[in-house]
C-alpha positions as CSV (number, residue, x, y, z in Angstrom):
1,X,-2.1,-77.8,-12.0
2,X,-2.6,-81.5,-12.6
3,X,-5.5,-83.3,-10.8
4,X,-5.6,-87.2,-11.0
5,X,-8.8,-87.6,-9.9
6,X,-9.9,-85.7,-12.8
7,X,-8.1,-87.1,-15.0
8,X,-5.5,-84.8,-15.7
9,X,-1.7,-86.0,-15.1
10,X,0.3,-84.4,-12.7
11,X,2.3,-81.9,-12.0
12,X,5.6,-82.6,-14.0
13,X,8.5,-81.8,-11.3
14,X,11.1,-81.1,-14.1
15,X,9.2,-78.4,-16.3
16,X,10.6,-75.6,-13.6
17,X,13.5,-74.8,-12.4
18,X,14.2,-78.3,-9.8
19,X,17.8,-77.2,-8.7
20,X,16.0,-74.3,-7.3
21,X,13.7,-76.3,-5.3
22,X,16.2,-79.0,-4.4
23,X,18.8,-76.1,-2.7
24,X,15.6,-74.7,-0.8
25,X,14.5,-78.1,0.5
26,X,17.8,-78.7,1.5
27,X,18.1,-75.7,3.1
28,X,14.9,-75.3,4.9
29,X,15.8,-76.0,8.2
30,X,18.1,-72.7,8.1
31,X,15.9,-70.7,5.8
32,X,13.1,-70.8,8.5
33,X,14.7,-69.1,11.3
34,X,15.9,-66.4,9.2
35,X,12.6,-66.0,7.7
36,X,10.6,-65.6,10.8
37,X,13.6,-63.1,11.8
38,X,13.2,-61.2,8.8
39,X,9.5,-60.9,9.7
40,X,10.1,-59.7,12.7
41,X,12.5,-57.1,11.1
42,X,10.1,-56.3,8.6
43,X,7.0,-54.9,11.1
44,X,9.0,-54.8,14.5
45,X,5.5,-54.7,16.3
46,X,4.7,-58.4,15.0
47,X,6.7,-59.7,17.2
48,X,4.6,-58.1,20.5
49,X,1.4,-59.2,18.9
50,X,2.1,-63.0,19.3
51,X,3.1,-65.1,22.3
52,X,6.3,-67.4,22.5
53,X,3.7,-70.5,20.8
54,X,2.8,-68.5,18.2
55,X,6.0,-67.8,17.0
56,X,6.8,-71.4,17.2
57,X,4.0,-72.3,15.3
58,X,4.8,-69.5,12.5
59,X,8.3,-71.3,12.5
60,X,6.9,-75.0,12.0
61,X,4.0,-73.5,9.5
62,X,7.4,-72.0,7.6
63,X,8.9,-75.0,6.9
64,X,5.7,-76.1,5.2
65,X,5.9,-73.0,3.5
66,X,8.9,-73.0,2.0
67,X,7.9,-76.9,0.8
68,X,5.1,-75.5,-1.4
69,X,7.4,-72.7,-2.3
70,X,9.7,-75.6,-3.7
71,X,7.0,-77.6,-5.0
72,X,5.6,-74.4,-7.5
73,X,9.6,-73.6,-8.2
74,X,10.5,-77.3,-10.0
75,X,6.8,-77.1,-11.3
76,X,6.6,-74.1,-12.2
77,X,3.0,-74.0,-11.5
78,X,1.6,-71.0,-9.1
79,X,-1.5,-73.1,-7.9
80,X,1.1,-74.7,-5.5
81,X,1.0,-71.6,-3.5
82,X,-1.6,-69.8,-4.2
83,X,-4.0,-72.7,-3.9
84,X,-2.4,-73.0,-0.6
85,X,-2.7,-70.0,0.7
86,X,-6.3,-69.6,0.1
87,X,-6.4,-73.1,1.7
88,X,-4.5,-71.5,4.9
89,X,-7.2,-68.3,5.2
90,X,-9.3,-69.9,7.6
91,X,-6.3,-71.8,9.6
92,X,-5.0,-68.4,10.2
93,X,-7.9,-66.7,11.1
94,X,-8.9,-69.6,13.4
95,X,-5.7,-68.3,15.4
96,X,-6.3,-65.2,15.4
97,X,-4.0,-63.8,12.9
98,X,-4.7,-61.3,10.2
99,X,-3.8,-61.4,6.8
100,X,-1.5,-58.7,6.4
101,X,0.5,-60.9,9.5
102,X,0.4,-63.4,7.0
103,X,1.7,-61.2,4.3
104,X,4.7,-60.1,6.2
105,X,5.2,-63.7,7.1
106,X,5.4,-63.9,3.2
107,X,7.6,-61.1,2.7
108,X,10.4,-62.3,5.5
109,X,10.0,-65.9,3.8
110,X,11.1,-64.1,0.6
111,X,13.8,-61.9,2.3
112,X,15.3,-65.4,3.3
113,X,14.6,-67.4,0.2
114,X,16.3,-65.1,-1.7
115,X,19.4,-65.6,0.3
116,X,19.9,-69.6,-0.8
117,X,19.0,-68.8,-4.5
118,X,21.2,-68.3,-7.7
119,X,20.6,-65.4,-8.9
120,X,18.4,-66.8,-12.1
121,X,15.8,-68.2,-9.6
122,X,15.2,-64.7,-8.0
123,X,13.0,-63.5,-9.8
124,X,10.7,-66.5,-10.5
125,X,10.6,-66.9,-6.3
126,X,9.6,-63.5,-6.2
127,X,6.3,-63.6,-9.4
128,X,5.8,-66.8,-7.3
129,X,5.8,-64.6,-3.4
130,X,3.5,-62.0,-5.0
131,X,1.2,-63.6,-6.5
132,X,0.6,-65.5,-3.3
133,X,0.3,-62.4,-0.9
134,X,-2.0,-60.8,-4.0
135,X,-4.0,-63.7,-3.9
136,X,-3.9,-63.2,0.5
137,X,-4.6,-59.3,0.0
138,X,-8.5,-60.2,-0.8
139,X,-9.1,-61.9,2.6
140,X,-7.6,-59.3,4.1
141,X,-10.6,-56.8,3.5
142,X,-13.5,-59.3,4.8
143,X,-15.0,-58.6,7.7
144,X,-13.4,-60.7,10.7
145,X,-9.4,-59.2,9.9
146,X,-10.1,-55.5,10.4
147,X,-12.0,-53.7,13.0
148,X,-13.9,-51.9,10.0
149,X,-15.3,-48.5,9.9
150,X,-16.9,-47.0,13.2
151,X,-19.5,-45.0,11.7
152,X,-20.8,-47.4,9.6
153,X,-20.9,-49.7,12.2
154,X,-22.7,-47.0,14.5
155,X,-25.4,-46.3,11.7
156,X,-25.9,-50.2,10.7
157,X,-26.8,-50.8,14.5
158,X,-29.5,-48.3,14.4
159,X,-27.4,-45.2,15.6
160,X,-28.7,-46.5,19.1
161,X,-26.6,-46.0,21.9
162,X,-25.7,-49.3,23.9
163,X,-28.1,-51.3,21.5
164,X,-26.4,-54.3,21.3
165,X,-29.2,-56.3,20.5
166,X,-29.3,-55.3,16.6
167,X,-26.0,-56.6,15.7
């Protein structure tokens, strides 16, 4: 990925495939919904986990989404997402949302993408989906998204009992 502060010259937005992109950006105002359904429909609990502003915020942060998706499909450069999601790590964590969330916000964005693409583009959108949730699938095992394990936890404290003083 081009940098023109460093001298390198940007991205160029015909190398990929821009149809692709130009039908997703047209159609991003319907793909969103039906992503954020698809999520839902994907891990029916996600849905109970997050209030009504949360799931209004997933649908703005969607359309963004599928904008980067678009950018790295005329490109066809993966740093547009995966440069971006690393950038959105601690966004998400800030509210509260772990990274697997975020990966099956992923998978329903692909569920819908695929639904606006010619059939040549699908499998391009999906190299370009996993490699983003791969890239997400690190954060997801620092401390701060899981609860971690309990006896380790028990044994790094001192094995006291109602020490909470040590960590």
């Amino acid at each position: 990925m081009g940098h023109p502060s460093l001298g390198l010259p940007p991205a160029d937005r015909t190398a990929g495939h821009p149809r692709a992109a130009a039908r997703l950006r047209a159609e991003r105002h319907r793909l969103a919904p039906l992503a954020l359904e698809a999520s839902v429909r994907l891990a029916p609990a996600f849905a109970a986990r997050y209030s009504e502003v949360d799931m209004r915020r997933f649908l703005r942060d969607l359309d963004r989404h599928i904008e980067q998706l678009a950018r790295a499909l005329e490109t066809d450069e993966d740093g547009f997402v995966t440069n971006y999601g690393e950038w959105l790590v601690p966004v998400y964590r800030r509210r509260g949302v772990p990274m697997r969330d975020f990966i099956v916000l992923l998978g329903g964005l692909r569920d819908a993408v695929l639904t606006a693409l010619p059939s040549e583009d699908v499998t391009v959108t999906r190299r370009l989906i996993e490699r983003w949730a791969g890239r997400l699938k690190h954060h997801g095992r620092l401390p701060g998204d899981h609860q971690g394990n309990r006896i380790v936890r028990f044994f790094w404290k001192g094995a006291g009992f109602a020490d909470d003083s040590v960590v």
